[in-house]
RODO-130289 format. One record per residue: residue in three letters; y, z, x of N, C-alpha, C, O, CB in turn. Coordinates in pm, whole numbers, plus 50000, padded with zeros to 5 digits. Glycine has a CB too. Layout:
N
ALAYZXYZXYZXYZXYZX ...
This chain:
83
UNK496081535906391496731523406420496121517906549495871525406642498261525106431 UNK495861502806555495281499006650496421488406735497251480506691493941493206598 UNK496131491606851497181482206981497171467906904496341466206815496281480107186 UNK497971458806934497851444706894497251440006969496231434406928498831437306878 UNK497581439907134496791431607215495861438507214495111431807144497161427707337 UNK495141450407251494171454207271492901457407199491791454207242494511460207309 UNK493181465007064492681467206978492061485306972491151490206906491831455806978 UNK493131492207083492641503307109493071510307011493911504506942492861508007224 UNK492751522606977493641532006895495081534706982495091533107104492771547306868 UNK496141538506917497311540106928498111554206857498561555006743497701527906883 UNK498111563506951498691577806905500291575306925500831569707020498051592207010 UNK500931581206804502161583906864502641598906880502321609306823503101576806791 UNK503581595606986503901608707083504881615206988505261608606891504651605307252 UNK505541633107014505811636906979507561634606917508101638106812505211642807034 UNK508041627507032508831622306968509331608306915510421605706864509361626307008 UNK508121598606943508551593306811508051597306718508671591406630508471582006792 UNK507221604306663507121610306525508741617406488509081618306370505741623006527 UNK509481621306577511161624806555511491616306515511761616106395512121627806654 UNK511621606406583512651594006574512391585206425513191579806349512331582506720 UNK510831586706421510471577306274510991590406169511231586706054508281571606245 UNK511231607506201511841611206090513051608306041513581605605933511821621106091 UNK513411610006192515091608706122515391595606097516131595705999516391613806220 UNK515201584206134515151573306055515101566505906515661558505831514511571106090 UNK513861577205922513841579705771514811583305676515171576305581513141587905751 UNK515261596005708516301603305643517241593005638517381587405529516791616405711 UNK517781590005716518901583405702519221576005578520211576905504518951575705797 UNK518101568105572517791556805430517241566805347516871560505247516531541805449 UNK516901581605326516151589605243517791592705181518241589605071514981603105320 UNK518441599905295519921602705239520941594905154521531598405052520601604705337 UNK521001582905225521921574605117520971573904983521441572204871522351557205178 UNK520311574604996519851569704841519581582604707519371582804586518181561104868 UNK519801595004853519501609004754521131611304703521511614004589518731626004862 UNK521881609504814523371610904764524001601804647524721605204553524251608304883 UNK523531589904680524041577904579523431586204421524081592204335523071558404624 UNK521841583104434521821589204285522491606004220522881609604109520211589504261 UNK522401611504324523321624904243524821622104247525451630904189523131641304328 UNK525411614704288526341608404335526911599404204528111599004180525831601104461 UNK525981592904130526031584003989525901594503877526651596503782524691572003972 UNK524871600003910524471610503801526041624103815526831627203725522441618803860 UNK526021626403879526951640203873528531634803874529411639503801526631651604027 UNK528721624203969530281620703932531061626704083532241625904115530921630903758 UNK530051632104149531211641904267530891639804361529731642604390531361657104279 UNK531631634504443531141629304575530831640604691529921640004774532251619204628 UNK531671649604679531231659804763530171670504708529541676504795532401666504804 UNK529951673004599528561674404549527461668604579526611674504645528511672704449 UNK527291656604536526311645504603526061645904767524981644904825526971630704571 UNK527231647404816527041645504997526301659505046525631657905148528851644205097 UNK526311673304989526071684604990524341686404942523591693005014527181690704905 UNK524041682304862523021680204804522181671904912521341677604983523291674304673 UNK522381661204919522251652604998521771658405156520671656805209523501645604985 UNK522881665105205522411667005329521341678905300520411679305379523611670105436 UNK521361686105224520651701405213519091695605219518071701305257521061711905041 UNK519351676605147517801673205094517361670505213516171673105227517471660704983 UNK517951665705315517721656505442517321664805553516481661905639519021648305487 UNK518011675705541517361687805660515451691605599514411686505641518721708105640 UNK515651702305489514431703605459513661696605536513091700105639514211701205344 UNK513651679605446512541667505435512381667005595511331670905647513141650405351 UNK513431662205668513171658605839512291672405875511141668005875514961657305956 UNK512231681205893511381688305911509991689205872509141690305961511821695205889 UNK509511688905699508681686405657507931673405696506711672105712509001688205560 UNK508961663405709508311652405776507551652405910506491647705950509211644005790 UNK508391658505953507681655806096506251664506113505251659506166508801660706226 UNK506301678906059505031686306087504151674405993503311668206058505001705206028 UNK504261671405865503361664705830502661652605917501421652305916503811661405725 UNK503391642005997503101634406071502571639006174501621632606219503881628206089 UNK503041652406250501921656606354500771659306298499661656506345502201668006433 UNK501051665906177499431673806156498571660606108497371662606131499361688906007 UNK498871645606039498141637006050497811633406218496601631206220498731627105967 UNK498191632306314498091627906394496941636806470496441631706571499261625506433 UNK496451650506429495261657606418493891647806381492881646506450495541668606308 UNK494121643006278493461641306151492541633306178493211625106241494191636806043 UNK491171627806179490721619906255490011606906120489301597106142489651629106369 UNK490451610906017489631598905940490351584705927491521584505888489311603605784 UNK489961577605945490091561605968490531564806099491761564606110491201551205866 UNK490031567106180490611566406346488761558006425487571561006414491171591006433 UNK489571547006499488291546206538487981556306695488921562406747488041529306553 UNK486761556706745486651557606899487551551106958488181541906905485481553306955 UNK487721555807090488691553307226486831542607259485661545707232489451574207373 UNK487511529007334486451525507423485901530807512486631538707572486601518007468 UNK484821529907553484311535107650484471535007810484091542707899483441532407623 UNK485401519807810486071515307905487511507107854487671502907740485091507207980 UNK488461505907959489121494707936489221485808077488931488808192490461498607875 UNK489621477108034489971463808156491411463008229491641454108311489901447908076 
């Protein structure tokens, strides 16, 4: 990702790669609960399910986003200078 004004590359830090997980989840959760939630009929089933899905994933998420943040393809060079 490149700066707007600048046009530099743009890493993000360790925790917002947190913050964009759990964010995530949040909107990952309602929508995992709702459908088992339609499908099964039980709300406390669904909410159970639901959270069990949301722990996993926030975790999985996040190592995945660090370990892209390794990753160097489509990344351009850092300038050689800035102003």
């Amino acid at each position: 990702m490149k700066h707007a004004a600048t046009g530099t590359p743009v890493y993000d830090s360790a925790r917002r790669s947190l913050y964009k997980a759990l964010s995530w989840r949040v909107v990952a959760l309602a929508v995992t609960t709702s459908v088992v939630w339609v499908a099964a009929g039980e709300l406390v089933f669904a909410a159970t399910i639901g959270a069990l899905d949301a722990v996993a994933k926030i975790a999985l998420y996040y190592f995945h986003e660090r370990a892209w943040n390794r990753v160097t393809i489509g990344r351009l060079p850092p300038p050689d200078y800035e102003i």
